[in-house]
N, C-alpha and C positions, 0 to 999 in steps of 0.2 A: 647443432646450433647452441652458441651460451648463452646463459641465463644473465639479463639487464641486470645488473647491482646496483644499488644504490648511488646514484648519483644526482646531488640536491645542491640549493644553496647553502645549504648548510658545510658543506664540503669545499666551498670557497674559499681560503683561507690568504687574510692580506697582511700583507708584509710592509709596504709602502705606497705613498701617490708616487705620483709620474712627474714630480718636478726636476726640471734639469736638465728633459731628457731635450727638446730642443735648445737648449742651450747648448748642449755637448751632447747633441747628437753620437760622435764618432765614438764617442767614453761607450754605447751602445750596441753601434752595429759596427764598427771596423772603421767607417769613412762614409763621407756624404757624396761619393765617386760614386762608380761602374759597383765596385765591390759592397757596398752597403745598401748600395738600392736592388739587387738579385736577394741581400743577405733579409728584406725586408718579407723579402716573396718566402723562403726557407722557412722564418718563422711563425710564419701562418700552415705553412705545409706542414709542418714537425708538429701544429696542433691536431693535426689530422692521422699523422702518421701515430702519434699517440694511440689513436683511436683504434687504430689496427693491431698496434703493438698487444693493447688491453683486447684484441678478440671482435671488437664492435662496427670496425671500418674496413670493405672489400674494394672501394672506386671511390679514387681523388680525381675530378676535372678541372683544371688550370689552363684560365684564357686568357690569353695578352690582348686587350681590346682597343679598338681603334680609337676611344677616346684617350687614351693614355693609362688606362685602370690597369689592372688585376684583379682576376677574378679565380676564389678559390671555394672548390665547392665538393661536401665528400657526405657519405652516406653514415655516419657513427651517429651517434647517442644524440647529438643536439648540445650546442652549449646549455644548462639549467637557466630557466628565465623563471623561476618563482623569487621570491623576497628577500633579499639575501639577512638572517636573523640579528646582526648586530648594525648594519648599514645603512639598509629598513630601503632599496634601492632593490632592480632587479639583479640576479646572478651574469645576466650577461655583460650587463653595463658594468658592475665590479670588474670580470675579467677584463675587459676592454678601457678600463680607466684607471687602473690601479698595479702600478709593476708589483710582477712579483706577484700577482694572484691569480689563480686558477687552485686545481683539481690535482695538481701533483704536488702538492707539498705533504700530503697525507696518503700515506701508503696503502689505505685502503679502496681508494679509487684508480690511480695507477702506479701499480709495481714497477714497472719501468717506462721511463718516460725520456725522450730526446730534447722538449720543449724546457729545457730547464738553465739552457744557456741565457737567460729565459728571464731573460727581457721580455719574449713573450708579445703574443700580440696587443697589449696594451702599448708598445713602444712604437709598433706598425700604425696605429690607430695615431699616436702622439705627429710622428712623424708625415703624416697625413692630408693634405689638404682640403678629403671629404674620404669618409670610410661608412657605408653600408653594412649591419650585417641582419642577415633573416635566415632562422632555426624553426625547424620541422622539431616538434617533437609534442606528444599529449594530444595529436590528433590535429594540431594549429599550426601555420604558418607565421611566426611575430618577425618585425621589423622595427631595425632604428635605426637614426643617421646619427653620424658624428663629422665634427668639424675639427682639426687641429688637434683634436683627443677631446674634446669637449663634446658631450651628445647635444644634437640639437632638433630635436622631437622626444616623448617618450616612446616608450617601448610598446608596439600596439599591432594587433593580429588583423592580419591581411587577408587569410585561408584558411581553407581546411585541406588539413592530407593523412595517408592513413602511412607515411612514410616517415622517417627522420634522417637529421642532420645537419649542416653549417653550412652557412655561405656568405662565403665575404670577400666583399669586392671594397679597393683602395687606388686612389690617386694619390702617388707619391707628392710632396707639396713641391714645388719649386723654388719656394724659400730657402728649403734647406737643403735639396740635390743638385747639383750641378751635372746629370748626368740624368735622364726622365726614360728614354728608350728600352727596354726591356730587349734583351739577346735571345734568343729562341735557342743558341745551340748551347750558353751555358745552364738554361735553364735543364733544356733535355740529360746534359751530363751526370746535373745534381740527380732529377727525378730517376734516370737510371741506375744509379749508384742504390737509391732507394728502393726499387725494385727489386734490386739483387738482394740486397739486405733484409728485406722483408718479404719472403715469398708468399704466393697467394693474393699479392694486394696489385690493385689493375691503377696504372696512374694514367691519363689522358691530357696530354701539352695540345694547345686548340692556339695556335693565333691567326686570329680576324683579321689582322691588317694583310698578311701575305697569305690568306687561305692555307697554312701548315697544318700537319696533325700527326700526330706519333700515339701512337698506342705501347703503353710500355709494360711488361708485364713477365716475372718470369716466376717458374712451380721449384727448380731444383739450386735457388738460391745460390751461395758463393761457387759451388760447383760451376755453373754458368757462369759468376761473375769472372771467373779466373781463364777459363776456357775463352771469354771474350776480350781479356785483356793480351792475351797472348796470339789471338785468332791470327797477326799478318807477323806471327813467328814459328818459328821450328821447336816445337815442343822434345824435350825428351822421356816425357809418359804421362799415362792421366793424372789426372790431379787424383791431390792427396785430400781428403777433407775428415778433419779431428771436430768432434762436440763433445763438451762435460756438462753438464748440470752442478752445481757447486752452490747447495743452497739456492739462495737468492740470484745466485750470481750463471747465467751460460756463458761459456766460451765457447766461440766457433770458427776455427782454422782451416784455409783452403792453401795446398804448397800446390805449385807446377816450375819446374823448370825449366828451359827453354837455353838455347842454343848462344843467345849472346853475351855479352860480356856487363851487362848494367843490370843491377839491381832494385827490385821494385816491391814494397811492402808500403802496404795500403791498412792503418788503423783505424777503427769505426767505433765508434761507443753510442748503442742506443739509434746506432744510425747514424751519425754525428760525423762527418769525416776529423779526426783530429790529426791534423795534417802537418803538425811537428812532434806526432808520436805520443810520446810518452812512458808511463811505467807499463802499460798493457806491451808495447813493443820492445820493450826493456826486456822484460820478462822473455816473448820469443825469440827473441836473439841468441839470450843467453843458453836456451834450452836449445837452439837448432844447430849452435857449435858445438854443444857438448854431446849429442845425440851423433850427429856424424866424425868427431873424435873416435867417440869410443865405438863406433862403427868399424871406423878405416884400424884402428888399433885391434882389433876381434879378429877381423878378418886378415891383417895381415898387409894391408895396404900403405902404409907411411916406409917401407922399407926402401922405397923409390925415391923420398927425398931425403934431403937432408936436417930436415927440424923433424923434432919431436910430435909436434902438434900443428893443426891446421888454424887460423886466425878466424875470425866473426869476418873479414870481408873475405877469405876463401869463398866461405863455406853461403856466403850471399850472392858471388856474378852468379849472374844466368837466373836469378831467383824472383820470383814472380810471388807473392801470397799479401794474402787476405787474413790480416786477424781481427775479428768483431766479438765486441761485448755485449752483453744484455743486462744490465745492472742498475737496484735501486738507486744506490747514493754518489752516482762519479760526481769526481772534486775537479774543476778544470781549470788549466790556467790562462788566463786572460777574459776577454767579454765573449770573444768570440769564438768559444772552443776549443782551440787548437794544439791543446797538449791536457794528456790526463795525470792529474796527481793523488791518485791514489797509492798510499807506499804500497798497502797490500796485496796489491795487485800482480804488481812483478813476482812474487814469490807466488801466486797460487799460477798463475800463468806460465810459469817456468816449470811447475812442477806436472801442471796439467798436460802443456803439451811432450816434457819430456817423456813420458809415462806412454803415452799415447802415440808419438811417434816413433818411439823405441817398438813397440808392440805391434805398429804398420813394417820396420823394417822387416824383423822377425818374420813380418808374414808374406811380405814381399819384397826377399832377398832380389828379385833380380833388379828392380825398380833400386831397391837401397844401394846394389851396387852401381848402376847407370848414373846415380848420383854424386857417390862416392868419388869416382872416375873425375865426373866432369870438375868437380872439387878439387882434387887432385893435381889437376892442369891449372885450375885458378890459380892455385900454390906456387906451382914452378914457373908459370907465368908473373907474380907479384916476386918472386925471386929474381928473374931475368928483369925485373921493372925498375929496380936499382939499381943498373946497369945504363938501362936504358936514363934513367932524371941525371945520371952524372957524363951523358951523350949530350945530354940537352945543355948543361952549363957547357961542355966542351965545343960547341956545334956554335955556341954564341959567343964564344971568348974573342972574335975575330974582330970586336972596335972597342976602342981604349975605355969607353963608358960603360962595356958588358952591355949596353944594346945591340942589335942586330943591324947590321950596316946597310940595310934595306932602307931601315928606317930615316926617314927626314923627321925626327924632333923640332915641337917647338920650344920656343926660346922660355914662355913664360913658366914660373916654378907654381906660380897658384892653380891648385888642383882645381879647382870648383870652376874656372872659367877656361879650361883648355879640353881639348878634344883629340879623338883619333878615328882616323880615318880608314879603313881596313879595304882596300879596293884594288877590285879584281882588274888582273894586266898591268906589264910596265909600261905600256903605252896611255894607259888612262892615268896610272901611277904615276908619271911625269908630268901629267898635263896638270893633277892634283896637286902634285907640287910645286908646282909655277903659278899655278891659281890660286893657293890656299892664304890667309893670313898665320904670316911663319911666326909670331908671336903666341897663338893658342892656338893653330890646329897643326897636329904631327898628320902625315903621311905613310901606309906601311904598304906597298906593293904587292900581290900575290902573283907567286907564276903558276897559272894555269889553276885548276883544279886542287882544295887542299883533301886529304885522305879523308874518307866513308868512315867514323870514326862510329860508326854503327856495326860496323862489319868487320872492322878491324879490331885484334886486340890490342889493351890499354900499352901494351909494349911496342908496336911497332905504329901505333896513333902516336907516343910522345917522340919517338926515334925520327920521326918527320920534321925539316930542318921549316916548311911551312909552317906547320904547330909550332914549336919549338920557338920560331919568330916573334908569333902572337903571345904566347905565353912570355916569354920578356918583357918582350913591349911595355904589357898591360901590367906584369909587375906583381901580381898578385899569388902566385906559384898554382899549383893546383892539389886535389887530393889531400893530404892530408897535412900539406905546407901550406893548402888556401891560405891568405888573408887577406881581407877585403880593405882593411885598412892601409894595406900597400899600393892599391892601385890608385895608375898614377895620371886619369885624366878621368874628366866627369862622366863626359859621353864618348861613346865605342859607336861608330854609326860603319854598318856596313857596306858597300859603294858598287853595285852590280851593274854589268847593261839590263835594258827592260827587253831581254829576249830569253827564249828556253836556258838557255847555257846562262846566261846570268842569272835567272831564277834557282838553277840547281847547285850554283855555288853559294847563291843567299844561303839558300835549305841545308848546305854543307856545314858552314858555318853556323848558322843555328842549330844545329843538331850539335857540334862540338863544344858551344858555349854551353849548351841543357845539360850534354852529357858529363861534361870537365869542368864548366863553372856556371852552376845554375844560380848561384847565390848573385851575381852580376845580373841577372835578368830579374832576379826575384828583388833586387835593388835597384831598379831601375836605370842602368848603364848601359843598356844595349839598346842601338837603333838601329832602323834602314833608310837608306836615300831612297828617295822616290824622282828618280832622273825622268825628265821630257820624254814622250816620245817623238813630237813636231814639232817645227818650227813652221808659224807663218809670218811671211816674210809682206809685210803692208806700207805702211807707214813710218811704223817701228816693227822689231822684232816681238811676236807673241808665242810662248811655249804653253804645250800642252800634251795633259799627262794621260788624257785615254780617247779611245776612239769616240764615244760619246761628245765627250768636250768638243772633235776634233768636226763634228757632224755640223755641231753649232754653228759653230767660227766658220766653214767651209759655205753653209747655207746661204750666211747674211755677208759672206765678202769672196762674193764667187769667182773676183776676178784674182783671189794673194794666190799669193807662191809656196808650198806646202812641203816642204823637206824631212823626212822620215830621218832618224838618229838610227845607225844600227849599233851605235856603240857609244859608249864614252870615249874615247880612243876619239873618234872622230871631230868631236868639240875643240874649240880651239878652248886654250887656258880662261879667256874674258869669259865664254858662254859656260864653262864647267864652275866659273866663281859666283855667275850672274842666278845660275838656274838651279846649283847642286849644293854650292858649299857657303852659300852667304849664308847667315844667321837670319836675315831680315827677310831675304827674298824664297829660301830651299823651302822646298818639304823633307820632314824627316817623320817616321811612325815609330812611336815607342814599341821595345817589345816586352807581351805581359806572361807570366805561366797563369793562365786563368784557371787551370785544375790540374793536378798531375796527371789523373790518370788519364783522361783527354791527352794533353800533350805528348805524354809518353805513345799513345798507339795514335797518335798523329805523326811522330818521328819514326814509329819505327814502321809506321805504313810509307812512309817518305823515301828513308833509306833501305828499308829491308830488300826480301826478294819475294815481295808480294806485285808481280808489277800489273794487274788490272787493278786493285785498288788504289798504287800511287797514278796509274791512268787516270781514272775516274776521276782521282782526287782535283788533278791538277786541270783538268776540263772544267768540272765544278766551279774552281776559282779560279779560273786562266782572267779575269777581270781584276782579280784582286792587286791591288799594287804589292802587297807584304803578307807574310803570314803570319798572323794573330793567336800566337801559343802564351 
């Protein structure tokens, strides 16, 4: 059990008020969207997970409740509610009113701390349209409310308990979010992530509105995490897992590799997904070429190809790992985390894990060479790929424009109001393009089914004359030719029937975009239609898009005439413009990467050769019009 340190008002330490922050909001949490309101829920959890970090927190409970709240509640120290010495207010009310204050600016309350992106729950409290909080701690239960970020009672004890801890419950304000719903499964994502990351600590997701509940909890940390990221693939041995102590500073590395062709590294600081990398990932990169170099050159293994050396994306397809920090002072860039800048980082991270995993191969030559091997074939495979991008121009040279002669282009040159239309069958492809408005929306046919670019290598995915199509089209090259500034219409909307076979070309397509150009979904250019599935035929024509709807309309007009779509194909041109492809009357669904590492074992449970879990999956969401990566 450790020993309670010192923690007072005196250890409050403020930096700034809270002005601004509703005014610019987004300068804050990222956005006043989907993304900034979860980002709200984070910041109160990261004060908690703090609390574990420092030794004093075993159980976070987080309940989405039916009035609209959040509520977060964890068993650590207690925020300090005595007087804070230069404010002459309590300690709680400082944190909660003042950015920029709490308990970790001074390294002897916590050594490491996540809450430091850290805005901090004073910004949660600002952004607010009523925030609650009441602290167990000195044997009392105290309580205050706040309004907007403003307290509006003082601060005055409700109970007695012989327990401590936080709790605090927030209705996001609707002034400033345009999005109030709380997601149950991106929350679950985040909180497992957290889990892994901090082993020993028990988190519990509770939502009231739909009766859910997740108990999340794991004892052998990234170990687990990495086993779990890879669970609906073909591993080729245990995971690898490196920790150094460095000072102030741990480093802790989990490698596993696995059988497919995409690479996956996931950076954490403090818990913190930083999810455009940075120097911590700098660092292992460099250390993970240079480690199976001078591997493959020891043993004898490069006499098979032809270069000297293996590249940083050899020696990453097929690579799955976890590199997480533990450190007092990370410098990060932007508000919201997402890249670390510390220089010094990369060099002690390069040298930790070279050292360390040079010293795992030594001890597990056969594992060193399973990987080597699989390395190897990346190589000769990124050799044959050159071959293959100069297939790809030759495969499209067939119309005088160097587009693909599939394609119906439209006429108009302005990016920002023209569109494409990517749709499955040349029988719906024809009707699209008799339908379409030929001054901004282009046309691009598909036959049949495009390649499992899950399953397939990056070589014989781009040697497909379907690929190959798409990637013209859209203009933006792929790999390491990306530019996002070439591409050359706003929206990319995908055009399926609403049946099995039209759903598994969506998922095809989605998966190709994630896998070849994720940067179009993470910029919002990729969508899906959302076609009829009836028609009732009354008065006038009425379309509708799920069985539910169709329940309604059938109830109150028992005498219409009710026509099942089995396809696009079947529409005539008028009903494919009226229902699909009008601006004013379609539905289309953005598509978002809400987390990587979600997505990625959502695609590869999708595509792989896990088939009860893509069963399951698509039972689960057989109602859903799209899928939401």
């Amino acid at each position: 059990m450790k020993e309670k340190s010192s923690y007072t008002a005196s250890d409050i330490k403020v930096l700034e008020g809270l002005e601004g922050v509703r005014k610019r909001p987004a300068m804050y949490i990222g956005s006043t969207g989907k993304e900034g309101l979860h980002h709200l829920v984070y910041e109160v959890v990261d004060n908690s997970v703090d609390e574990a970090l420092a030794g004093f927190c075993k159980k976070i409970v987080v309940s989405i409740n039916k009035d609209g709240s959040i509520t977060v509640e964890d068993d650590g120290r207690g925020i300090p509610v005595d007087i804070h010495p230069t404010l002459k207010i309590p300690a709680v009310e400082v944190a909660l009113t003042r950015l920029h204050a709490g308990g970790k600016f001074d390294k002897k309350v916590y050594m490491i701390s996540g809450g430091l992106h850290g805005v901090g729950v004073s910004v949660v409290n600002a952004l607010s349209e009523k925030l609650v909080v009441e602290v167990k701690r000195d044997g009392s239960i105290y309580m205050q409310e706040y309004a907007q970020g403003k307290p509006i009672s003082k601060l005055k004890v409700i109970g007695k308990t012989e327990n401590t801890g936080t709790k605090i419950t927030f209705w996001p304000d609707p002034e400033i979010f345009s999005v109030l719903n709380f997601d149950y499964n991106i929350l679950e994502t985040r909180f497992r992530e957290i889990a892994f990351l901090t082993p020993g600590l028990k988190i519990i997701l509770i939502d009231n509105i739909k009766n859910k509940k997740t108990e999340i909890f794991s004892s052998l940390g990234l170990i687990e995490f990495v086993k779990w990221l890879n669970e609906s693939k073909e591993v080729l041995h245990k995971p690898i897992y490196l920790k150094k102590e460095q000072g102030n500073l741990i480093i802790e590395v989990a490698i596993q590799y696995n059988n497919t062709y995409q690479e996956n590294i996931f950076g954490f600081v403090n818990t913190i997904n930083t999810v455009e990398g940075g120097t911590h990932i700098s660092g292992f990169k460099t250390a993970l070429t240079r480690v199976i170099n001078d591997y493959a050159k020891k043993s004898n293994l490069l006499k098979n190809i032809k270069e000297e050396s293996l590249t940083g994306d050899d020696v990453r397809e097929g690579l799955t790992a976890i590199v997480s920090l533990k450190m007092p002072d990370p410098q990060f860039e932007g508000q919201t985390k997402t890249k670390l800048g510390n220089s010094d980082i990369k060099g002690i991270v390069d040298s930790v894990v070279s050292q360390s995993l040079s010293e795992f191969f030594e001890e597990n030559p056969l594992i060193a060479k399973k990987i080597t091997l699989k390395v190897l074939d990346s190589a000769r495979a990124r050799i044959a790929a050159k071959k293959a991008k100069e297939l790809v121009r030759r495969k499209n040279a067939f119309s005088l424009s160097g587009l693909p002669g599939k394609l119906a282009d439209c006429s108009s040159r302005k990016k920002e109001e023209t569109e494409l239309y990517i749709v499955e069958g040349e029988s719906a492809g024809g009707s699209a393009k008799m339908a379409r408005d030929k001054e901004r929306q282009a046309v691009l046919p598909l036959k049949g089914k495009i390649i499992n670019v899950e399953k397939a290598s990056p070589t014989k995915s781009l040697s497909s004359e379907e690929v190959a199509n798409i990637i013209t089209a859209i203009g933006t090259g792929v790999g390491e030719n990306f530019d996002i500034s070439k591409v050359r219409y706003s929206k990319i909307i995908i055009m399926t029937d609403a049946d099995v076979d039209g759903s598994h070309i969506k998922t095809l397509l989605l998966t190709f975009f994630y896998r070849f150009m994720p940067q179009l979904i993470e910029n919002g250019y990729i969508y899906v239609s959302v076609p009829p599935l009836y028609r009732i035929r009354k008065n006038k024509d009425i379309y509708v898009y799920s069985d539910e709807e169709l329940k309604k309309y059938v109830n109150n007009e028992s005498s219409a005439e009710v026509t099942r779509f089995k396809g696009l194909g079947e529409m005539s041109s008028e009903q494919l413009w009226e229902t699909t492809m009008n601006p004013k009357t379609r539905k289309i669904k953005k598509i978002y990467i809400e987390d990587a590492v979600e997505a990625d074992k959502t695609f590869s449970m999708l595509m792989g050769d896990d088939v009860l879990s893509r069963k399951n999956f698509i039972q689960e969401n057989a109602q859903e019009a799209t899928l939401d990566v």
